[in-house]
N, C-alpha and C positions, 0 to 999 in steps of 0.2 A: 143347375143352370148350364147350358150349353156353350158351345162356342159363339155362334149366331150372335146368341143372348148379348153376351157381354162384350161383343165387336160392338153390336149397335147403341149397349149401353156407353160407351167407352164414347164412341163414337159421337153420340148426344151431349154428351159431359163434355169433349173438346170442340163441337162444334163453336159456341160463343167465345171460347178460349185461345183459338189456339195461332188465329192472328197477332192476337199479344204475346200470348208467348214467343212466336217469329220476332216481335218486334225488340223484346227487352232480350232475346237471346243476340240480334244484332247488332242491339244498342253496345251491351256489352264487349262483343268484338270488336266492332270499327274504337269503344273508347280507349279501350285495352290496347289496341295495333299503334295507334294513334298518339297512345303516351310512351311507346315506347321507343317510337321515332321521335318524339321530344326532346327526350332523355338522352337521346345517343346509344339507347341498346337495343334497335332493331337487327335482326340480321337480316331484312332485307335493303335497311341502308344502302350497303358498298352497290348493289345492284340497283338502285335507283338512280346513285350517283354515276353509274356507268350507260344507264339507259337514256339519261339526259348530259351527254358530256360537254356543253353550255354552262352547266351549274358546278359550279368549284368549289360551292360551300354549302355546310352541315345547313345553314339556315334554312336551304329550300324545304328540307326533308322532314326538317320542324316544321314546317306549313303548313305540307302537307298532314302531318300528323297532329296539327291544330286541326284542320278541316277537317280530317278524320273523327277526333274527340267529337268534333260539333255534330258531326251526321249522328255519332253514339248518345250525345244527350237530346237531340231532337228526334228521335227516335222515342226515346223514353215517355215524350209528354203529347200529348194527344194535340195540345193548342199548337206545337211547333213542329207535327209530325209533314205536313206537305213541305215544308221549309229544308225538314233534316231530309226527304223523297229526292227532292230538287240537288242540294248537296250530294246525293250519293251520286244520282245518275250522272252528273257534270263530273265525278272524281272516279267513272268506270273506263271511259278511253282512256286513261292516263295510267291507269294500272294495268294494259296492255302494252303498252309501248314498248316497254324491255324484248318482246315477242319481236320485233320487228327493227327496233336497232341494238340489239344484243343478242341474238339467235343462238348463236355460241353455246350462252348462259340458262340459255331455257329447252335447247334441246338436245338430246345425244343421237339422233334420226329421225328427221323432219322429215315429216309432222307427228310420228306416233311415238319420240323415246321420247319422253321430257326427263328434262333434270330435276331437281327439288324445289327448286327457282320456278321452272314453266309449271310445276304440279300447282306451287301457291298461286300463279297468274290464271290459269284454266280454273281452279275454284273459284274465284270470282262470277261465276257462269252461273253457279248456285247462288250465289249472293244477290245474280242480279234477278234470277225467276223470283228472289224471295221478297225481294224490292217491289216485283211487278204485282206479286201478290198482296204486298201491302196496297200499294198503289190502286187496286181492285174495290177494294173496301172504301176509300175516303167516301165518297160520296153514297153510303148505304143508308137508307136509315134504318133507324135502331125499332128491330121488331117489337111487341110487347110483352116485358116482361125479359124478354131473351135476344142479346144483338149477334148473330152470326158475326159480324162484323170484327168483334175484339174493340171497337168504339166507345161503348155505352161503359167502362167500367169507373 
């Protein structure tokens, strides 16, 4: 069997798949980011807290990291995936922010050095193509027998 071969075989095998896989691998991180600003042991805490210097208390950042959990479980269930779509994209301007009132914190030469801080805010960029790709699918329908979509499972 050649190379070809088992590109395309490979290929076949994730086509129905691999929207969901996107979707529980996301679900995953935003629930995981989201408990741990719960919690109090995010380390991007102190830099939220400094990107919004309005907010003086731990509770906003629990909030956010409620609405983070929720975009991770509605991600997971197909009946509340437009629901968890809507959540994410409304909680993507707001994880830019730091960018623009904490410069400092995100970059060491603006616009190309970032810091460890501007690295985690720039991934977000992936997070959101991965969103749009979700987004792409809601409305497919399910071929037969076989849904490209990642829907029908």
């Amino acid at each position: 069997m050649g190379y070809l071969e088992i590109e395309h075989k490979l290929s076949n095998y994730f086509k129905g798949r691999s929207v969901s896989l996107l979707r529980y691998a996301m679900g995953i991180i935003f629930f995981w980011y989201g408990a741990l600003k719960v919690s109090g042991d995010s380390p991007v805490d102190e830099l939220v807290m400094q990107a919004l210097p309005w907010v003086e208390d731990h509770i906003f950042v629990s909030l956010i990291g409620i609405w983070e959990m929720a975009i991770g479980l509605f991600l997971f269930f197909k009946r509340f995936l437009r629901y968890g779509l809507i959540l994410l994209f409304l909680h993507f301007p707001g994880t830019f922010l730091p960018l623009f009132t904490k410069p400092e914190a995100c970059f060491t030469w603006i616009p190309f050095g970032l810091t460890l801080e501007g690295q985690y805010i720039f991934k977000n960029l992936i997070l959101i193509a991965a969103g749009l790709v979700i987004l792409s699918i809601l409305h497919n329908r399910p071929r037969e027998g076989n849904s490209p979509s990642g829907l029908s499972e």
